[in-house]
C-alpha positions as CSV (number, residue, x, y, z in Angstrom):
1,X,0.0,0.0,0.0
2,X,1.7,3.4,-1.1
3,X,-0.2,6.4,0.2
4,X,-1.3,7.5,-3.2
5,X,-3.2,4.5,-3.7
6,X,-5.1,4.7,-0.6
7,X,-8.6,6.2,-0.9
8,X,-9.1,9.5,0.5
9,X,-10.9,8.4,3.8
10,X,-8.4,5.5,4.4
11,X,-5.5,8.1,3.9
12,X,-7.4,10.8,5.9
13,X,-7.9,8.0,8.6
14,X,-4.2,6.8,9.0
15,X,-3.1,10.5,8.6
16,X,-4.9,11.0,12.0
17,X,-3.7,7.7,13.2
18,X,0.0,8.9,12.7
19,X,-0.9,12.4,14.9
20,X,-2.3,10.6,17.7
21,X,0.4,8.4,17.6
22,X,2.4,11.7,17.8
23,X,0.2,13.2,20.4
24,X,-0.3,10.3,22.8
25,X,1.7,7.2,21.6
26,X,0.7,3.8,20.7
27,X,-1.5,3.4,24.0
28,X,-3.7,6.0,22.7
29,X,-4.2,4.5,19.5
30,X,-8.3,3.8,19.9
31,X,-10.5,3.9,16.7
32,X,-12.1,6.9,18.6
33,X,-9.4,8.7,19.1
34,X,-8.6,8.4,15.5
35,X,-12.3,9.1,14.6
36,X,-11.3,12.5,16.7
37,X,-8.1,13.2,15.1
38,X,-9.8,12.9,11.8
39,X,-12.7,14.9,12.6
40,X,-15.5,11.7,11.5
41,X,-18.5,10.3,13.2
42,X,-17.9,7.6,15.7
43,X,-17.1,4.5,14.4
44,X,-15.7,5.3,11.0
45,X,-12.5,4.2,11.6
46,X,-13.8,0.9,12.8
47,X,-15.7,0.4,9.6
48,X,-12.4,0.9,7.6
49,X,-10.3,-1.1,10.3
50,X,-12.3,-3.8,12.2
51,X,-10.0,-4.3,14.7
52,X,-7.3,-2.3,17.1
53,X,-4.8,-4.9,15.3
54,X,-5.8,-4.3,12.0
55,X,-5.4,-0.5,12.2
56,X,-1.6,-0.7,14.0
57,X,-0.7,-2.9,10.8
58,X,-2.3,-0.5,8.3
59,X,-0.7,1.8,10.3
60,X,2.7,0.6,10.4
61,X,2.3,-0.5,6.1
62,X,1.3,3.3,5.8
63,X,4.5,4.7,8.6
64,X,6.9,2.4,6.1
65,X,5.9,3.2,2.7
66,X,5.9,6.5,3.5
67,X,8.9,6.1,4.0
68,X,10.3,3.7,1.5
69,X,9.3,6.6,-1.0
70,X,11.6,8.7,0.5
71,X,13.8,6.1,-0.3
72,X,13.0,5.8,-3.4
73,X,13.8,9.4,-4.2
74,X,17.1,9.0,-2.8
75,X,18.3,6.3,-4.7
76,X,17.0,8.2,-7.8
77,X,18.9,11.5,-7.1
78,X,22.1,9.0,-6.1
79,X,21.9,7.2,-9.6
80,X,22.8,10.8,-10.9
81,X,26.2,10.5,-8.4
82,X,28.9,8.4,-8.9
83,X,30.1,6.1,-5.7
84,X,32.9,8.5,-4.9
85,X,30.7,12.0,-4.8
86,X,31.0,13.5,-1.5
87,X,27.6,14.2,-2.7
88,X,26.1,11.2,-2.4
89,X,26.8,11.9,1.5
90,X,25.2,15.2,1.4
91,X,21.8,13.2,0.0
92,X,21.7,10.3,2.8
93,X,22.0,13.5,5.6
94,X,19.6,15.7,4.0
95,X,16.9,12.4,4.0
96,X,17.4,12.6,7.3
97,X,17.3,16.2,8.0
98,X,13.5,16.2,5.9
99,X,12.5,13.5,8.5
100,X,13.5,15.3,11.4
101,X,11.0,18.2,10.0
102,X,8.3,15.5,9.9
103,X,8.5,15.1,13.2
104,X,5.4,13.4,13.5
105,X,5.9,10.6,11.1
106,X,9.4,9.9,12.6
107,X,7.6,9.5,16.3
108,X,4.9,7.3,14.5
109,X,7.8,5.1,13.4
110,X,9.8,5.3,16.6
111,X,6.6,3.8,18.7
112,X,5.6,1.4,16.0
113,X,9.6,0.2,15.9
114,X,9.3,-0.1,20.0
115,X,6.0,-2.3,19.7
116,X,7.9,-3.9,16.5
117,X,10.8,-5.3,19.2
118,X,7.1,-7.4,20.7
119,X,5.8,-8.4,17.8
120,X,7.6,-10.3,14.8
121,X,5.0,-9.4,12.3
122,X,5.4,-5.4,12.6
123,X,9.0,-6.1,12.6
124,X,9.1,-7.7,9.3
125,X,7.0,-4.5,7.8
126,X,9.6,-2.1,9.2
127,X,12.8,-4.0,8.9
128,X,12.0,-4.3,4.9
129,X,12.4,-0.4,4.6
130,X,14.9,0.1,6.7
131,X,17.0,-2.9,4.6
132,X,16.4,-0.9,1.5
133,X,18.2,2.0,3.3
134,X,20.5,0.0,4.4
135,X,21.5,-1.1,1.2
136,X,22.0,2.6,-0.1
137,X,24.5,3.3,2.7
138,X,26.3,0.2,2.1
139,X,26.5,1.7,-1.1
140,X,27.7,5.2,-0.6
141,X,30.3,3.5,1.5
142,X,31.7,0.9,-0.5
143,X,32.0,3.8,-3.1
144,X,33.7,5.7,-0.8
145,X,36.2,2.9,-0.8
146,X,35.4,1.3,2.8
147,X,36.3,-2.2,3.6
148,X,33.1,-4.0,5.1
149,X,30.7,-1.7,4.0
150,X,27.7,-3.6,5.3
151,X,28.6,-3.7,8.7
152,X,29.8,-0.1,8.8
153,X,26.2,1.1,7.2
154,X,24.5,-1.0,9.8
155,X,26.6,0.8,12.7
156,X,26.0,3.8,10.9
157,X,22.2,3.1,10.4
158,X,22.0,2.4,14.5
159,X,23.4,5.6,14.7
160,X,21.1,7.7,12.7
161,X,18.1,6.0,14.4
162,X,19.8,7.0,17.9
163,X,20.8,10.6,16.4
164,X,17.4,11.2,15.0
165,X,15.5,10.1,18.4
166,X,18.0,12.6,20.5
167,X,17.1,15.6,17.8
168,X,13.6,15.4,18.9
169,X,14.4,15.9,22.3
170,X,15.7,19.2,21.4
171,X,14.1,22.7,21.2
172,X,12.5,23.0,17.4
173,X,15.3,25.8,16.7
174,X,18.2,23.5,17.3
175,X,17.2,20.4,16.3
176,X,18.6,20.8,12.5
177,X,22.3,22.2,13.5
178,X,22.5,18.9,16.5
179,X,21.5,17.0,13.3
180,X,24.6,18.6,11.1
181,X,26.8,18.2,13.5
182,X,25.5,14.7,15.1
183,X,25.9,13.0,11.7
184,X,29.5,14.6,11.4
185,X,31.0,13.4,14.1
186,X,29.0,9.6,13.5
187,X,30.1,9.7,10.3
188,X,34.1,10.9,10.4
189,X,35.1,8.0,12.4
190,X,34.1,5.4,9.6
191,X,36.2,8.0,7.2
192,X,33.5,9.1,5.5
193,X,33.9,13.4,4.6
């Protein structure tokens, strides 16, 4: 499910399923505080997703292909770079920098990844984007010319995720310099510039 092929009530639906996510974390995450969030009648979120179960999945689909798109614009703007182009770099940071402003689909992802540690089946849905990520770091690495590439982007990747959580504990106004300078320092020790 990509979010342009969702119909307009379903995507309207898990767009306020991702803010009260934001607003009041997974415990919160009732059809009728969705129905709220959304602004519908009572029960319409129940009609569209039966169960609590069903709607966290849907949910978590919608969290990761939101996200795989990102993705997927990354690897298109890196097919115009060759391995070695410092900007190639400059792209994987400034993904992360545009999820940092979407601060609310980065928290969606942060409590679906902690329920995700419980339960195998949301961990499959998230660990398939985050491979595909994966795999572009590894990338920029190895054409950066770094021995064991794969498990460099996955200490890398760790990092980011850690990075990312500890920007959003910072005021709005600092977040995207502790970014800049977060990812510098995670990323000079592997030799990456």
């Amino acid at each position: 499910m990509t979010p342009s092929s969702l119909t307009p009530r379903r995507r309207a639906i898990l767009d306020a399923a991702t803010q009260v996510l934001d607003d009041q974390g997974l415990r919160g995450l009732t059809h009728r505080s969705v129905d709220r969030a959304a602004g519908l009648p009572e029960g319409t979120t129940s009609a569209y997703f039966r169960t609590r179960r069903a709607l966290q999945l849907a949910l978590t689909e919608y969290v990761a292909s939101q996200m795989a798109e990102d993705v997927d614009a990354l690897i298109e703007q890196l097919a115009d770079c060759t391995p070695e182009d410092p900007r190639a770099v400059e792209l994987v940071i400034a993904l992360l920098g545009r999820w940092l402003d979407a601060r609310t689909l980065v928290l969606a992802k942060v409590e679906l990844t902690l329920e995700a540690a419980r339960d195998p089946e949301l961990a499959a849905m998230l660990r398939q984007n985050r491979d595909r990520l994966l795999r572009v770091v590894a990338d920029v690495l190895a054409g950066h010319g770094m021995a064991q590439a794969d498990a460099r982007a996955e200490a890398l990747m760790a990092s980011f995720d850690g990075i990312l959580l500890s920007a959003l504990l910072k005021p709005d106004g600092e977040r995207q310099d502790y970014l800049a300078r977060s990812l510098d320092q995670a990323m000079h020790p592997l030799g990456v510039e």
